[in-house]
N, C-alpha and C positions, 0 to 999 in steps of 0.2 A: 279646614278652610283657611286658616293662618296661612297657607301656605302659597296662596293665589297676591297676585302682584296686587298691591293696591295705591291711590294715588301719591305720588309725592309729596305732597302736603302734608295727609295723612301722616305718613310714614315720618315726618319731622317732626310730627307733634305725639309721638308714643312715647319718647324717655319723658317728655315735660308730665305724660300722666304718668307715668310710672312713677315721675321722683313727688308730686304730689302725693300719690297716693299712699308714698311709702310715710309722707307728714303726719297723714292720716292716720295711719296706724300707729304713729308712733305717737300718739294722741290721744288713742281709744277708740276711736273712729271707727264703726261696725259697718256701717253701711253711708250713702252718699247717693244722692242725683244726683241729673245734670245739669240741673240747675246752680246747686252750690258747686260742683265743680268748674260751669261757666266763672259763677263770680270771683273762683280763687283764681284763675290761671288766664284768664281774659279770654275766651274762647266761646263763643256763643254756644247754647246748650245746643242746637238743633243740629249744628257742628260736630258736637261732642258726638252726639246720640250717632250721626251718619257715621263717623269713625267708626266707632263700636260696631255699627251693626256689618262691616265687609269681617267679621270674625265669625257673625251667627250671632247667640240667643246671651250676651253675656250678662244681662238684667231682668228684672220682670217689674212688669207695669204696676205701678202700684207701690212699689219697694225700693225702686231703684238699684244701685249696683252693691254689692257683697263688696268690701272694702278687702277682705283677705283673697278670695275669691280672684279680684283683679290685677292683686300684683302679684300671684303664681303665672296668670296668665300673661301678663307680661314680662313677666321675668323669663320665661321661655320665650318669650318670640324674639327678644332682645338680647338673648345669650347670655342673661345674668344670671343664668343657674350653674354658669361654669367660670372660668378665672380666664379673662383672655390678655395673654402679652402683648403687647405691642414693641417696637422699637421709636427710638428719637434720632434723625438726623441732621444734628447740625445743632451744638450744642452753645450759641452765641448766647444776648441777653433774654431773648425767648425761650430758644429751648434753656435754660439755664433756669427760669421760670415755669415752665412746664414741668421741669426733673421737679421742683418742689411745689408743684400743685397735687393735694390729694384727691387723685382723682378715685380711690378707695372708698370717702365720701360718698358717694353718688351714685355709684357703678362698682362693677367687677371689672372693672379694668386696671392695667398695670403693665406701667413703662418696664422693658425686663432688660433693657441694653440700649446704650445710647455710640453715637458715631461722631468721630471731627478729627478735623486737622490740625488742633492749637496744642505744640508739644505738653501745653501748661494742664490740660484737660485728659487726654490721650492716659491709659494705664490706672486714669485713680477712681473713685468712687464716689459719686454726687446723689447724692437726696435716695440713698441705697440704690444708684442703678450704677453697673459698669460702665465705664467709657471706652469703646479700642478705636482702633485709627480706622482711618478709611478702606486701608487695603483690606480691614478683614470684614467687612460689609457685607457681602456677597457671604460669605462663608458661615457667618455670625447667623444673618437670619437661616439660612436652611437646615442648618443644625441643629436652631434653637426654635427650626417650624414656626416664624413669628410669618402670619399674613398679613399684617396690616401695619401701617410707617405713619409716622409722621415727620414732612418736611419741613423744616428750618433755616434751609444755607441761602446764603447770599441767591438772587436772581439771579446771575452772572452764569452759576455752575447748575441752576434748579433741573435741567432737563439732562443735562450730562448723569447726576445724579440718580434722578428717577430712572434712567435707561438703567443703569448699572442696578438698581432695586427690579427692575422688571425681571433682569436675570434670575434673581431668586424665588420668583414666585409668587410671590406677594400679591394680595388680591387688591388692596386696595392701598389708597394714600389721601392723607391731610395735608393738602397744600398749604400753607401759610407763605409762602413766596406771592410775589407779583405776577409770574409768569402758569401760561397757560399751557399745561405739557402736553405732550404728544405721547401716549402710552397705549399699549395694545387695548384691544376693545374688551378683553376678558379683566383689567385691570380696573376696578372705579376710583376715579376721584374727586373729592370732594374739596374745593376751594374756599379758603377764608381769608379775606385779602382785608384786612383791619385797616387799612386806607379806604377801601373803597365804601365799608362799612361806616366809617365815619361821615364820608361827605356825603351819601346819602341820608343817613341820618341828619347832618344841617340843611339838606335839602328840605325835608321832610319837614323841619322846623319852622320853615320859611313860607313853606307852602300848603300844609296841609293842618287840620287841625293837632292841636295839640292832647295824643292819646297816644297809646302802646299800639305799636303794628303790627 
């Protein structure tokens, strides 16, 4: 049943149970409702419970959820039973910060090659991931089968960029630019624009009550 589309929302909120539940266990934490899981992560239980149930039977009444039980099953629907590379391109003060975020922490993920144009960066080796230049982009990810990118470069060149990542194959991309790309329909991407993020968040401040959204 994992394998039927389920909503968007949804599907945002699976690593936040996953990375709780791995708290859990790493706690002793045998088992858990959804109630207490409501009050760790802010998520109404009734929420929680609908989640759960587009997978089938993952609880029983009475008992609540199996704490190890839940994170085999998420670790499969999430791909964290396997090591997936990604690449970084565009290695300014962001990505530069990215290279040394562990994301090892949290996930099985792992930056495995990074891209740019500053002769200074180009050839050496940052927070264990290579860096080559831009000409070898295109050839870097097919060789090294990476599907999924994250963007960094200036707005100016973001679609130029992405076109030339389309070439390889890549299934998806992390936008961190301003700009809103134009990529085939088999590609997904996913936008985080930390400007935009911000002033809604003072929006929010100004206007709405003051709680976690």
């Amino acid at each position: 049943m994992a394998e039927n589309k389920i909503p968007r929302a949804t599907a945002k909120r699976l690593p936040i149970y996953y990375r709780y539940l791995n708290i859990l266990h790493d706690s002793g934490k045998l088992r858990v409702s959804s109630n207490e899981l409501a009050d760790a992560i802010h998520v109404d239980s009734a929420t929680i419970r609908r989640d759960f149930s587009y997978f089938g039977a993952l609880g029983k009444r009475g008992y609540g959820y199996d704490v190890n039980d839940l994170i085999e099953f998420f670790k499969n629907i999430l791909h964290q039973d396997r090591l997936t590379n990604v690449a970084l391109i565009g290695v300014g003060n962001l990505g530069h910060a990215l290279l040394n975020f562990n994301f090892h922490q949290d996930s099985n993920i792992r930056i495995s090659a990074a891209f740019d144009t500053n002769p200074k960066n180009i050839n050496t080796i940052q927070g264990g991931v290579p860096i080559y230049p831009m000409d070898k982009m295109v050839t870097q990810l097919k060789e090294q089968q990476i599907s999924v990118v994250i963007l960094t470069v200036p707005s100016n060149v973001a679609q130029k960029v992405a076109s030339q990542v389309s070439e390889a194959g890549v299934s998806g991309v992390l936008n961190f630019t301003s700009i809103r790309l134009s990529l085939p329909d088999d590609i997904r991407v996913h936008n985080v624009d930390l400007t935009n993020e911000l002033q809604t968040l003072i929006y929010f401040i100004e206007h709405y009550d003051k709680k976690s959204e």
